[in-house]
N, CA, C and O atoms as a Maestro MAE file, in Angstrom:
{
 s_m_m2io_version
 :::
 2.0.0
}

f_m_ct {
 s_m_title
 :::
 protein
 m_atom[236] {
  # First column is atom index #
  i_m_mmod_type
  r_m_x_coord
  r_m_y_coord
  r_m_z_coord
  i_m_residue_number
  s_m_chain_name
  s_m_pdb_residue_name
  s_m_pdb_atom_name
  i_m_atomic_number
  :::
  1 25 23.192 33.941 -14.961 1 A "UNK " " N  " 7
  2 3 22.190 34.486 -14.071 1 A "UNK " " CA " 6
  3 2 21.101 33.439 -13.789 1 A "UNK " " C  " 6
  4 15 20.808 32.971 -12.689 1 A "UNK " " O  " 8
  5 25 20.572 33.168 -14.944 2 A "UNK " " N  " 7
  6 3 19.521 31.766 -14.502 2 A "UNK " " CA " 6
  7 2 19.930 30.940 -13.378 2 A "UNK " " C  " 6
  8 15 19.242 30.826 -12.363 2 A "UNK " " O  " 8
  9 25 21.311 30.231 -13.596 3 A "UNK " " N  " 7
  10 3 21.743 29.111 -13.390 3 A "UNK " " CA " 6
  11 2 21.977 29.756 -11.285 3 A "UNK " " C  " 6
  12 15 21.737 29.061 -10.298 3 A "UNK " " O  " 8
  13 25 22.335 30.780 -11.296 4 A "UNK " " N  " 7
  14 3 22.414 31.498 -9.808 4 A "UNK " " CA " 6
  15 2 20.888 31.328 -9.410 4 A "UNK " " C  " 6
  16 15 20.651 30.952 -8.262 4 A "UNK " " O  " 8
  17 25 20.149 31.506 -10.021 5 A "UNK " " N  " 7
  18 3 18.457 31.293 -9.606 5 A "UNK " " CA " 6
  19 2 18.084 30.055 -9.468 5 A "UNK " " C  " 6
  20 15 17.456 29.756 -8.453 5 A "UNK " " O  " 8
  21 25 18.372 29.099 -10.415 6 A "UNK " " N  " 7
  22 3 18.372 27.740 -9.991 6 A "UNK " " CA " 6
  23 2 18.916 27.395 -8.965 6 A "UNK " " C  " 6
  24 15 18.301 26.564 -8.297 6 A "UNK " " O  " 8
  25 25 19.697 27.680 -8.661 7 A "UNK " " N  " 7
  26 3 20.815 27.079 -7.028 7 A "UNK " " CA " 6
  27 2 20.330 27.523 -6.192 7 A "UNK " " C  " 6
  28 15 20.664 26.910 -5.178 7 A "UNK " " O  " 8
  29 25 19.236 28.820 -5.848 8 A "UNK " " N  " 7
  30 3 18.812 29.734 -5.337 8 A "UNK " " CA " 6
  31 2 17.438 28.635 -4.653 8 A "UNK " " C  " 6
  32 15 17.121 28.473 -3.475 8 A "UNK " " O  " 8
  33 25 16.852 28.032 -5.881 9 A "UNK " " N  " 7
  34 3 15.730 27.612 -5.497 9 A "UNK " " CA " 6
  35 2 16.093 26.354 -5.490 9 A "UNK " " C  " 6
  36 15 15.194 25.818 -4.843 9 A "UNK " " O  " 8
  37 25 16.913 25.459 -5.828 10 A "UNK " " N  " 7
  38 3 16.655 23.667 -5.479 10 A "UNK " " CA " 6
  39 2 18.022 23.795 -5.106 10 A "UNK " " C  " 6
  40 15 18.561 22.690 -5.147 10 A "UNK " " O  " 8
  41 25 18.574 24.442 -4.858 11 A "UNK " " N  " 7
  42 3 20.066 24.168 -4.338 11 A "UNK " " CA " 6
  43 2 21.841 23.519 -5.040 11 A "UNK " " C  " 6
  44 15 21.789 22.992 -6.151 11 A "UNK " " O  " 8
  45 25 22.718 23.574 -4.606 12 A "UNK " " N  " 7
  46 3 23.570 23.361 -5.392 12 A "UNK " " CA " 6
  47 2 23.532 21.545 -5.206 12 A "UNK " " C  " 6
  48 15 22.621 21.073 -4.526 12 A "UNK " " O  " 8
  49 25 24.529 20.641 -5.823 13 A "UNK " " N  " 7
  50 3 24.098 19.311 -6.101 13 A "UNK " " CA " 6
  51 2 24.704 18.738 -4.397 13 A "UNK " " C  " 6
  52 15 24.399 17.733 -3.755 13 A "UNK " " O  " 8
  53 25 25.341 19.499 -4.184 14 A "UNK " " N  " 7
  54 3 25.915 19.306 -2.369 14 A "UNK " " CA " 6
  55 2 25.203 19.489 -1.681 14 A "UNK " " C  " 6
  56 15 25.169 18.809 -0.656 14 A "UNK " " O  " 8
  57 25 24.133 20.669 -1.953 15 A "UNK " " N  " 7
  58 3 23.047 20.923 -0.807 15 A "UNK " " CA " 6
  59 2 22.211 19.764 -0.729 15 A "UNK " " C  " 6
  60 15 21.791 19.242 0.303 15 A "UNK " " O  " 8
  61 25 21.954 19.316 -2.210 16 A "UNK " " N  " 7
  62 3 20.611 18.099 -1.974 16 A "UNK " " CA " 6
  63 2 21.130 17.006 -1.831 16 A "UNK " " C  " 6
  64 15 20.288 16.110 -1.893 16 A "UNK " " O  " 8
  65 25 22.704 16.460 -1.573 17 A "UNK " " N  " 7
  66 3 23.211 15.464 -1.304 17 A "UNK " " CA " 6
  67 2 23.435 15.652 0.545 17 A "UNK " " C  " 6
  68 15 23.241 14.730 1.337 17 A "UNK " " O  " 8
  69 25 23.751 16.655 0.823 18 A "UNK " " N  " 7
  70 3 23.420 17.206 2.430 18 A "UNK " " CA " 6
  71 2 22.049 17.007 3.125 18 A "UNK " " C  " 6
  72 15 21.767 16.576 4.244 18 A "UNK " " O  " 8
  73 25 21.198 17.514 1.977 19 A "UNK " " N  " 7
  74 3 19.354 17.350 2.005 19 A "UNK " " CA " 6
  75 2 19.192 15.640 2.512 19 A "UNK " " C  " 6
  76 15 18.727 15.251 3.583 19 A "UNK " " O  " 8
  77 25 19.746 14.771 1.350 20 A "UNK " " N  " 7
  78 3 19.442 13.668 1.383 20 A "UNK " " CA " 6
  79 2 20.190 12.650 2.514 20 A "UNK " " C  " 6
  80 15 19.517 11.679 2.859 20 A "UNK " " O  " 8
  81 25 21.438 12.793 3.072 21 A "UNK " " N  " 7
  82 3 22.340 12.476 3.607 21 A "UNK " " CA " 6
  83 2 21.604 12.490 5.064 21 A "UNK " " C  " 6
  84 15 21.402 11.499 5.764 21 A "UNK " " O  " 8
  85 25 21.282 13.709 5.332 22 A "UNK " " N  " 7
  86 3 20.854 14.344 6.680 22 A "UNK " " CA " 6
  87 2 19.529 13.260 7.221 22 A "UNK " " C  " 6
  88 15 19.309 12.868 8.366 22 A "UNK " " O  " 8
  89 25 18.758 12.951 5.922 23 A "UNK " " N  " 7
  90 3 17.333 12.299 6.241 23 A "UNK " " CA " 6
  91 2 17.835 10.574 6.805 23 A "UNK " " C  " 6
  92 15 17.443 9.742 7.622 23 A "UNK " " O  " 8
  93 25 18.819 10.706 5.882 24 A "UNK " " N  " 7
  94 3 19.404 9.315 6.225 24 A "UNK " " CA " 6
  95 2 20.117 9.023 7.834 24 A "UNK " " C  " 6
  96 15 20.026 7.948 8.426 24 A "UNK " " O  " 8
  97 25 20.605 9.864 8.191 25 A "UNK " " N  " 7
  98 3 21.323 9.732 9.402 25 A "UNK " " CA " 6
  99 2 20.064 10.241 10.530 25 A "UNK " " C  " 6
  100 15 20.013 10.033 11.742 25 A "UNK " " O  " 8
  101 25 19.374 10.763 9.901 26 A "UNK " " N  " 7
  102 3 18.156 10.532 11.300 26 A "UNK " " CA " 6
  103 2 17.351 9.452 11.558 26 A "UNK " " C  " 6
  104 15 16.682 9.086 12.524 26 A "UNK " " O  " 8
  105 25 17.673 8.854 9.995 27 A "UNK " " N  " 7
  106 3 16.640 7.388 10.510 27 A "UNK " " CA " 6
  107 2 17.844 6.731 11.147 27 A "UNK " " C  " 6
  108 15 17.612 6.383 12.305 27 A "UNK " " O  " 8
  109 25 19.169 6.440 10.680 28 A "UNK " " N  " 7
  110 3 19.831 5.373 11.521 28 A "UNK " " CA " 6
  111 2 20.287 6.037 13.001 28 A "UNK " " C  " 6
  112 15 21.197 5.424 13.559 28 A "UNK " " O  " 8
  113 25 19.847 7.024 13.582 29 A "UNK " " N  " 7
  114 3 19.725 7.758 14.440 29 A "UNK " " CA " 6
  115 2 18.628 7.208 15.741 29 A "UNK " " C  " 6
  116 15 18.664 7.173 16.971 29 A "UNK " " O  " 8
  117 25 17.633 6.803 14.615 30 A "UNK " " N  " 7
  118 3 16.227 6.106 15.496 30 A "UNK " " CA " 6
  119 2 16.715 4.921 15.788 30 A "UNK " " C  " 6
  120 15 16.801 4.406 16.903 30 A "UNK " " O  " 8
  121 25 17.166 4.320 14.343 31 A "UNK " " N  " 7
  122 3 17.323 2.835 14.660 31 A "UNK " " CA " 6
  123 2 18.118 2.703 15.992 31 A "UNK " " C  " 6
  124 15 17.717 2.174 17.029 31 A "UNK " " O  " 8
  125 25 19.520 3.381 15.723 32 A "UNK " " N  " 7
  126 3 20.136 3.086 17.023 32 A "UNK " " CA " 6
  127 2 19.469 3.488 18.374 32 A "UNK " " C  " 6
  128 15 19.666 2.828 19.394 32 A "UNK " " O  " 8
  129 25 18.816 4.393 18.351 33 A "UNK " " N  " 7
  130 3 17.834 4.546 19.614 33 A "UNK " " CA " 6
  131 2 16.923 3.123 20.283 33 A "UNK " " C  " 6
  132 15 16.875 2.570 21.382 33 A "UNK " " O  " 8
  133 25 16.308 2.933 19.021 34 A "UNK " " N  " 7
  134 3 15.822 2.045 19.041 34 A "UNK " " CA " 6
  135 2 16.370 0.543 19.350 34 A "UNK " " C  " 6
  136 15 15.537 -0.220 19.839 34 A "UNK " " O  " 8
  137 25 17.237 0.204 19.199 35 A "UNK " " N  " 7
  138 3 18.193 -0.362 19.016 35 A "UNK " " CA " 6
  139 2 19.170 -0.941 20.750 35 A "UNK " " C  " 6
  140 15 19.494 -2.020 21.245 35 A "UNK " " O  " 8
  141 25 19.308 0.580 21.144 36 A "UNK " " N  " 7
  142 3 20.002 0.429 22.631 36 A "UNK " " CA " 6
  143 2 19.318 0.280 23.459 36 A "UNK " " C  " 6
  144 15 19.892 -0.084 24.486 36 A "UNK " " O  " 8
  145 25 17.790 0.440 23.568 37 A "UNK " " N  " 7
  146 3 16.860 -0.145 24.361 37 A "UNK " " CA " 6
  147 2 16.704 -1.131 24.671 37 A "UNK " " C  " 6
  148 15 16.284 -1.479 25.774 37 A "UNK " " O  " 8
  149 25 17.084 -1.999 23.536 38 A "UNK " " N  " 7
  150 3 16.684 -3.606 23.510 38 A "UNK " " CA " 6
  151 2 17.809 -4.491 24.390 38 A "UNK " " C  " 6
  152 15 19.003 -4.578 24.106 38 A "UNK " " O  " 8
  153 25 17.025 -5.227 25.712 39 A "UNK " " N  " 7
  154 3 18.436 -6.127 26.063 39 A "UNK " " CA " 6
  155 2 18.892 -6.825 25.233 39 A "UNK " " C  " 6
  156 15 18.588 -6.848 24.041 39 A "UNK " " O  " 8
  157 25 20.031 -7.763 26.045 40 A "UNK " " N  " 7
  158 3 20.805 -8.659 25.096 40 A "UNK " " CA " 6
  159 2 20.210 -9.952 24.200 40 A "UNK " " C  " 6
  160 15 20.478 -10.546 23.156 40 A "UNK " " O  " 8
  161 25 19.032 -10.007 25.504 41 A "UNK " " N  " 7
  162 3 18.110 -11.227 25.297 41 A "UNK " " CA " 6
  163 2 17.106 -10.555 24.152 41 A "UNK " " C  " 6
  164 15 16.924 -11.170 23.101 41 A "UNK " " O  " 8
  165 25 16.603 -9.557 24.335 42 A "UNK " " N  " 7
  166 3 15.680 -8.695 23.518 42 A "UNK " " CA " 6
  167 2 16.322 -9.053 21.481 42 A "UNK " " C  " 6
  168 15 15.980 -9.813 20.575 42 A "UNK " " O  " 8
  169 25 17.108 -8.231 21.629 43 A "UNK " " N  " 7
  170 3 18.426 -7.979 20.979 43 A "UNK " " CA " 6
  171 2 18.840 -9.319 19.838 43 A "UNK " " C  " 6
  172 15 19.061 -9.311 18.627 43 A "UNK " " O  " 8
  173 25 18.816 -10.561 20.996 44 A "UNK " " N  " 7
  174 3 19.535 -11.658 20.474 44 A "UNK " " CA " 6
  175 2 18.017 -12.604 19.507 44 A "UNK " " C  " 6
  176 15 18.057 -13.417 18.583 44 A "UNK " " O  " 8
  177 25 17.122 -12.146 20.090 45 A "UNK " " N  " 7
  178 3 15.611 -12.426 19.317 45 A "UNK " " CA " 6
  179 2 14.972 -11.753 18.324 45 A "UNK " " C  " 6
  180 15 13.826 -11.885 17.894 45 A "UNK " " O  " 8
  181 25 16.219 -10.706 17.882 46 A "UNK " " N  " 7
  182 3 15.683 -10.030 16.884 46 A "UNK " " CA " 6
  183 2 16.568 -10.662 15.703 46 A "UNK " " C  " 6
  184 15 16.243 -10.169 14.623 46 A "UNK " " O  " 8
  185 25 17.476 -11.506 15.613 47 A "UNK " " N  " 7
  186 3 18.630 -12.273 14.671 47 A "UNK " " CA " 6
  187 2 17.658 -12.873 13.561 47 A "UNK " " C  " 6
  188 15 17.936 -12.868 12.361 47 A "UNK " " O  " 8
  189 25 16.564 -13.355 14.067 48 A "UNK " " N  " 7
  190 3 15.816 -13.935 12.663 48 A "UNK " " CA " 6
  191 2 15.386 -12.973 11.858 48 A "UNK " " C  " 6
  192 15 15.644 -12.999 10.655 48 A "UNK " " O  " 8
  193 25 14.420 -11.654 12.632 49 A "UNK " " N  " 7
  194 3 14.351 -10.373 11.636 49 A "UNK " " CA " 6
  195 2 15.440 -10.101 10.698 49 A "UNK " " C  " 6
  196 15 15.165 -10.160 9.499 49 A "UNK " " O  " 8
  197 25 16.936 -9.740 11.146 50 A "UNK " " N  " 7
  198 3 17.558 -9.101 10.289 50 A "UNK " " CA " 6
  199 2 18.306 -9.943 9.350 50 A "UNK " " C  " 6
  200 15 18.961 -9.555 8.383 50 A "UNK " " O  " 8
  201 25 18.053 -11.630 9.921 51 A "UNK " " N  " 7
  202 3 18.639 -12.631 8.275 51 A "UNK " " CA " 6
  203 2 17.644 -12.292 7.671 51 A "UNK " " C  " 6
  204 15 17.805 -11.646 6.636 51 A "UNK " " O  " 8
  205 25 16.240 -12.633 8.143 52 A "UNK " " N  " 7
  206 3 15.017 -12.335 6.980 52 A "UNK " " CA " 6
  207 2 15.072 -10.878 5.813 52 A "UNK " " C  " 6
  208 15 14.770 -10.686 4.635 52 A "UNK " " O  " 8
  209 25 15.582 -10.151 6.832 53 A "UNK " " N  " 7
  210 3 15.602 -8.406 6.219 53 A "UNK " " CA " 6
  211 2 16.800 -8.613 4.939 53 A "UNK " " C  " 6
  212 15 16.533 -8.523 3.741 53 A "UNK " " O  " 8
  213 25 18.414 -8.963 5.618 54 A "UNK " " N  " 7
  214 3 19.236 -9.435 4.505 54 A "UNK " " CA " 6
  215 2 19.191 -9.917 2.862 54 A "UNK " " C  " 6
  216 15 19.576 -9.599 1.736 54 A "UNK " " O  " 8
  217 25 18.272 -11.124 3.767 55 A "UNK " " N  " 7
  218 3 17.676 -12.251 2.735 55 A "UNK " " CA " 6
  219 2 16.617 -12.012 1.762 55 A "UNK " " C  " 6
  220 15 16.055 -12.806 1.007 55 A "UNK " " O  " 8
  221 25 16.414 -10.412 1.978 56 A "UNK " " N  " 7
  222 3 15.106 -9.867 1.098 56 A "UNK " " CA " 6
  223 2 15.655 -8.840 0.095 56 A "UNK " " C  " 6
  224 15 15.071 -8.463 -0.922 56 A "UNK " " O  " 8
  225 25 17.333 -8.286 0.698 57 A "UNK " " N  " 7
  226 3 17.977 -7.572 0.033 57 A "UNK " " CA " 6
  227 2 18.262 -6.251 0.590 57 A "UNK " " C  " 6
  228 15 18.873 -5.301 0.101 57 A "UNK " " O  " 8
  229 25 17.541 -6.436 2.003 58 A "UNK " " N  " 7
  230 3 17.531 -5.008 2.868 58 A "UNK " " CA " 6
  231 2 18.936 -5.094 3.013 58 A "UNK " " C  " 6
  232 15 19.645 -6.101 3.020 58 A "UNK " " O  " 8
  233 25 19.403 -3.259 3.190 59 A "UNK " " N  " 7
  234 3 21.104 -3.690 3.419 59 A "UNK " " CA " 6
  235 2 20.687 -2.090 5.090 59 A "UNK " " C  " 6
  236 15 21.585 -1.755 5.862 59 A "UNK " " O  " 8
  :::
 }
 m_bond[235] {
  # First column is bond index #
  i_m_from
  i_m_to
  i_m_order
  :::
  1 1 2 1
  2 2 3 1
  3 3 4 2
  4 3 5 1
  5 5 6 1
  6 6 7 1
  7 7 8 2
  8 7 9 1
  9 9 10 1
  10 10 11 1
  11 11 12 2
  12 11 13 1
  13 13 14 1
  14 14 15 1
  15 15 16 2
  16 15 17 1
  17 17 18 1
  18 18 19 1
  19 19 20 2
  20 19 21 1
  21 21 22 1
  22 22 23 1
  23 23 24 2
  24 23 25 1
  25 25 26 1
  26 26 27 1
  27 27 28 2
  28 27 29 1
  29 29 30 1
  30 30 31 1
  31 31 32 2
  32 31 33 1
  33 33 34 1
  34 34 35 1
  35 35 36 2
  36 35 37 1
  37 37 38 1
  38 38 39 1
  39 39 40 2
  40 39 41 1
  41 41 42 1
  42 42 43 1
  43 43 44 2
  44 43 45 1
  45 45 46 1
  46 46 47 1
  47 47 48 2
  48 47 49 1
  49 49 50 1
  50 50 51 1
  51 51 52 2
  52 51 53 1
  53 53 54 1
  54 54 55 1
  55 55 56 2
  56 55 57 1
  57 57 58 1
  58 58 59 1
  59 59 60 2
  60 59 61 1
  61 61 62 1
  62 62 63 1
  63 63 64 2
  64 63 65 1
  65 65 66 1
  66 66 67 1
  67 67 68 2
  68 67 69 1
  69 69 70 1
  70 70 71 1
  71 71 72 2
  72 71 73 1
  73 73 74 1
  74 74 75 1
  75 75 76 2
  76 75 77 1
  77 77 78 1
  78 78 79 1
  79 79 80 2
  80 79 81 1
  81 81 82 1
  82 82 83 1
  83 83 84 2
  84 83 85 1
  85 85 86 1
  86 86 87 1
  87 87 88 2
  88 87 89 1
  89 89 90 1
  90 90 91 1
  91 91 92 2
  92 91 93 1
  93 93 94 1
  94 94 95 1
  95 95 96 2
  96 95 97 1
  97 97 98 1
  98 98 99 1
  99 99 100 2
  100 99 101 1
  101 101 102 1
  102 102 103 1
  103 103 104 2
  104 103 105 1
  105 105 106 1
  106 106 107 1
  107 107 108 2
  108 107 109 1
  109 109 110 1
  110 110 111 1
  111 111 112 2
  112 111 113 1
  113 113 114 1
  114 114 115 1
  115 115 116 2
  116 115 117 1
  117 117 118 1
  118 118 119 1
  119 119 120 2
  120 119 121 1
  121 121 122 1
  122 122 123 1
  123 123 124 2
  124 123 125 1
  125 125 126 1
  126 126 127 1
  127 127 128 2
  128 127 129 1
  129 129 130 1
  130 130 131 1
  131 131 132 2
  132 131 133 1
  133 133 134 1
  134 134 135 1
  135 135 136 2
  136 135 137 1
  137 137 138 1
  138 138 139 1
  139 139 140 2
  140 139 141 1
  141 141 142 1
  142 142 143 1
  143 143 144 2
  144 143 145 1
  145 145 146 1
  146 146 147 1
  147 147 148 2
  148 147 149 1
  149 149 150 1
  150 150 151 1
  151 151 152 2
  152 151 153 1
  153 153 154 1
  154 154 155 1
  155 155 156 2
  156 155 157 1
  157 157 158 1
  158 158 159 1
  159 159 160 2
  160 159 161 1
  161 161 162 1
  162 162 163 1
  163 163 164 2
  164 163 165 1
  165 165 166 1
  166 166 167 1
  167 167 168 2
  168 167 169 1
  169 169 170 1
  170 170 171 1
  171 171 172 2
  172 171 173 1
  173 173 174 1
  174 174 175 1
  175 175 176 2
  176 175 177 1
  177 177 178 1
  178 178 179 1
  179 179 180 2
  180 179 181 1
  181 181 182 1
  182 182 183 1
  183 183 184 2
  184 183 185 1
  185 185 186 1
  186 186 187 1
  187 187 188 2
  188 187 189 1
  189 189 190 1
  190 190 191 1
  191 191 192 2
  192 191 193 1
  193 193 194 1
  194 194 195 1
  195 195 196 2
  196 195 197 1
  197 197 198 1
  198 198 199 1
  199 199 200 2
  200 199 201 1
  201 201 202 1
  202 202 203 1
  203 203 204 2
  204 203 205 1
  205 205 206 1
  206 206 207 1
  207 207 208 2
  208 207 209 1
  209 209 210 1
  210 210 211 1
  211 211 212 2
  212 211 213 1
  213 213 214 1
  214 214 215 1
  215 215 216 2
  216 215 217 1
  217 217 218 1
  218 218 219 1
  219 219 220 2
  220 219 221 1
  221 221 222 1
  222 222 223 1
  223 223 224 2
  224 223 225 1
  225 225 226 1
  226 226 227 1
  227 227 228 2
  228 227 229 1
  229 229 230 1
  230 230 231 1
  231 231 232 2
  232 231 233 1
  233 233 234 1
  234 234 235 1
  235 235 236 2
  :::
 }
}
């Protein structure tokens, strides 16, 4: 019975992997928004950002 009340209130370990999953795909959601705006030229000037980003450990 507890353990039905617990799931009740923070969810089962799928819900908060759904919870967490979901937050994730809205940011790479922006990015790509963000992202298709930029021309090619735009685009091709952003190459030093994302070695720098790499190179910092950003994945």
């Amino acid at each position: 019975m507890l353990n039905a009340i617990l799931k009740k209130i923070v969810g089962t370990k799928n819900d908060r992997e759904l919870k967490r999953l979901s937050i994730l795909l809205n940011e790479v959601n922006r990015f790509e928004t963000e992202m298709m705006s930029l021309s090619d030229t735009q685009l091709k000037e952003k190459t030093p950002y994302f070695k720098q980003k790499l190179a910092g450990g950003l994945t």
